[in-house]
C-alpha positions as CSV (number, residue, x, y, z in Angstrom):
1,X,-1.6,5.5,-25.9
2,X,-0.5,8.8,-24.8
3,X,0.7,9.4,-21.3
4,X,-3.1,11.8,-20.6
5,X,-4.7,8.8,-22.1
6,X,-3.7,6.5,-19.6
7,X,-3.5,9.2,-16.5
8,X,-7.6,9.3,-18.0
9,X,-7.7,5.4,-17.7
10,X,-6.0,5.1,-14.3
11,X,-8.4,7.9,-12.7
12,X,-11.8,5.6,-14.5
13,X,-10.5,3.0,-13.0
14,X,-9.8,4.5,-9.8
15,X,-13.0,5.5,-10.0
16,X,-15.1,2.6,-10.5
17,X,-12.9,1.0,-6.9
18,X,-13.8,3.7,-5.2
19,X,-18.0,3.8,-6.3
20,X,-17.2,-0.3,-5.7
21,X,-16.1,-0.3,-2.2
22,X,-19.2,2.0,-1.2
23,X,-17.1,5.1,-1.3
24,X,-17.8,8.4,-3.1
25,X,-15.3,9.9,-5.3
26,X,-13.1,12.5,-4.3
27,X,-10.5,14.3,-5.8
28,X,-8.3,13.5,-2.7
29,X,-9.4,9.9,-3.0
30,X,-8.7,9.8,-6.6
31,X,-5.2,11.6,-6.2
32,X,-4.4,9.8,-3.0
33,X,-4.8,6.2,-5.0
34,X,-2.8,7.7,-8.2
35,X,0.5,8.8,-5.6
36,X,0.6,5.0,-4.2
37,X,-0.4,3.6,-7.7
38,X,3.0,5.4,-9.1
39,X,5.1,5.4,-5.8
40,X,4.1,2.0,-4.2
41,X,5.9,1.4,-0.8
42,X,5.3,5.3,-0.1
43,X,5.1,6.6,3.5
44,X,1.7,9.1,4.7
45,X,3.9,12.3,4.5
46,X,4.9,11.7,1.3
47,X,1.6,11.0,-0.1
48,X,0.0,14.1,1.7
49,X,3.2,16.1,0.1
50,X,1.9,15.0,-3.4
51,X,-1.5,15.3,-2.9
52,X,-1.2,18.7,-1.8
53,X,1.0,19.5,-5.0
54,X,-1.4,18.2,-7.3
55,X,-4.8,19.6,-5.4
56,X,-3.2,22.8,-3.7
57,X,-4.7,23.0,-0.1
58,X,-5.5,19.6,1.4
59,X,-5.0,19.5,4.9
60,X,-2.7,16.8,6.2
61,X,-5.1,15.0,8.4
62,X,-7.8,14.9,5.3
63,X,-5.2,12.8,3.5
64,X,-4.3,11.0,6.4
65,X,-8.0,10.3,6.9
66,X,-8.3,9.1,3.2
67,X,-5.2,6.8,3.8
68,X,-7.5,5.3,6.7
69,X,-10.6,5.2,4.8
70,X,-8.7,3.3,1.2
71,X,-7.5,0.8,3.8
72,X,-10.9,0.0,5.5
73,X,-11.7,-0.4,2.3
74,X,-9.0,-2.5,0.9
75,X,-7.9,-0.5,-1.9
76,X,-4.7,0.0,0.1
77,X,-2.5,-1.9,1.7
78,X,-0.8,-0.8,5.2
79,X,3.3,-2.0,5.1
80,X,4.2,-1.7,8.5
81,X,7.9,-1.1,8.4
82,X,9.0,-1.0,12.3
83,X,7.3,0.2,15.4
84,X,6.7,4.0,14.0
85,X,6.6,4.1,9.7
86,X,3.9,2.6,8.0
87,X,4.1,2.7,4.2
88,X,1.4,2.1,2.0
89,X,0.7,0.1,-1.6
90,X,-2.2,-0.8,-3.8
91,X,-4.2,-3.6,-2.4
92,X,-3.9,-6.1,-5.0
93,X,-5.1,-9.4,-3.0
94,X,-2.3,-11.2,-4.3
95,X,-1.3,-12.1,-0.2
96,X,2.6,-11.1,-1.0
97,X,4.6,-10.2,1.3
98,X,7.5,-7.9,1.6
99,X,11.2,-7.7,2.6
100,X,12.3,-4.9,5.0
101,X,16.1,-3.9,5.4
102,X,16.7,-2.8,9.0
103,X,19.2,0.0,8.2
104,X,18.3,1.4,5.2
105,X,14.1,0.7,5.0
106,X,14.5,-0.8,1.9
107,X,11.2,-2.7,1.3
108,X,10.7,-5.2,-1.8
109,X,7.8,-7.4,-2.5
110,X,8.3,-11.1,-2.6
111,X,6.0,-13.7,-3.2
112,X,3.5,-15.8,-0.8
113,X,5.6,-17.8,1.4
114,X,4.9,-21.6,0.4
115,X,1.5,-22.7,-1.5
116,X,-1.7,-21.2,-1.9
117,X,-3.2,-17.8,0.2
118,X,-2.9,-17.4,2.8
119,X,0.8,-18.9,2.2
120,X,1.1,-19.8,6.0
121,X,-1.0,-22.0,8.4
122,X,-0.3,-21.3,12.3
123,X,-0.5,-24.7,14.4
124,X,-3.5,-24.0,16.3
125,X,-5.9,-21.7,14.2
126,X,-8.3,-21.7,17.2
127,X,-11.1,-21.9,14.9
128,X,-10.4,-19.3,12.8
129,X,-10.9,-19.5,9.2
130,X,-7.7,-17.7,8.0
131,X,-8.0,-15.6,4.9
132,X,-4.8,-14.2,4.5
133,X,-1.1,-14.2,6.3
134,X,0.8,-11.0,6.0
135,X,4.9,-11.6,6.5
136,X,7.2,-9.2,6.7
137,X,11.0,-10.4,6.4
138,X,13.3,-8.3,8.3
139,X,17.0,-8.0,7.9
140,X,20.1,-6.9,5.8
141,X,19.3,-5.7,1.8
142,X,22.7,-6.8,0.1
143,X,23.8,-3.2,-0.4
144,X,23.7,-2.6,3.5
145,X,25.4,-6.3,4.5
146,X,28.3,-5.0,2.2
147,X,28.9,-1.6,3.6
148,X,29.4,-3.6,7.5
């Protein structure tokens, strides 16, 4: 498969999420999906930097309202990485979670907690029915603990 081949594949099947989550298709929509798809963990400005690259003028808030819209719909995922970045990922409904170093922002995926989704069970749900837990360890990466 050649490397246009699958760019063709990955915008079908970005595509067919967006027509299933009830949204049109758009090249900003299509190109926003394809900058997380390749650079998952990326931060808004970023992604409005490539978008604009790859679609010429796109204003900053349109991305930053398709980056709201792909979350309401659950195509993306929001990373929240301290009190002022966000970063965003594919939504893959796998209920991971994610590692965050402190100092450096180095974020890594890790695996649902203990179990089954949604990996954690508070002591008193109150009656919800809880459908997913979203963790984010914070701390040290190795490289950072070294350096100290």
């Amino acid at each position: 498969m050649t490397s246009t081949d699958h760019a063709t594949g990955q915008a079908a099947h970005h595509a067919a999420a967006l027509r299933g989550a009830g949204l049109r298709v758009t090249g900003p929509r299509l190109a926003t999906l394809e900058v997380v798809e390749r650079h998952p963990h990326v931060d808004a400005e970023s992604v409005a930097q490539a978008v604009r690259e790859r679609l010429g003028t796109v204003s900053r808030q349109a991305v930053y309202d398709v980056l709201h819209a792909l979350t309401d719909a659950e195509l993306l995922r929001r990373v929240p990485v301290d009190g002022r970045r966000t970063r965003y990922e594919l939504h893959r409904h796998d209920n991971h979670h994610h590692l965050v170093c402190r100092r450096c922002g180095r974020l890594e995926d890790v695996p649902c907690a203990v179990g089954a989704a949604p990996c954690l069970t508070p002591h008193d749900d109150l009656g919800f029915d809880i459908e997913i837990a979203e963790v984010v360890y914070r701390g040290l990466c190795s490289t950072c603990r070294e350096s100290t």
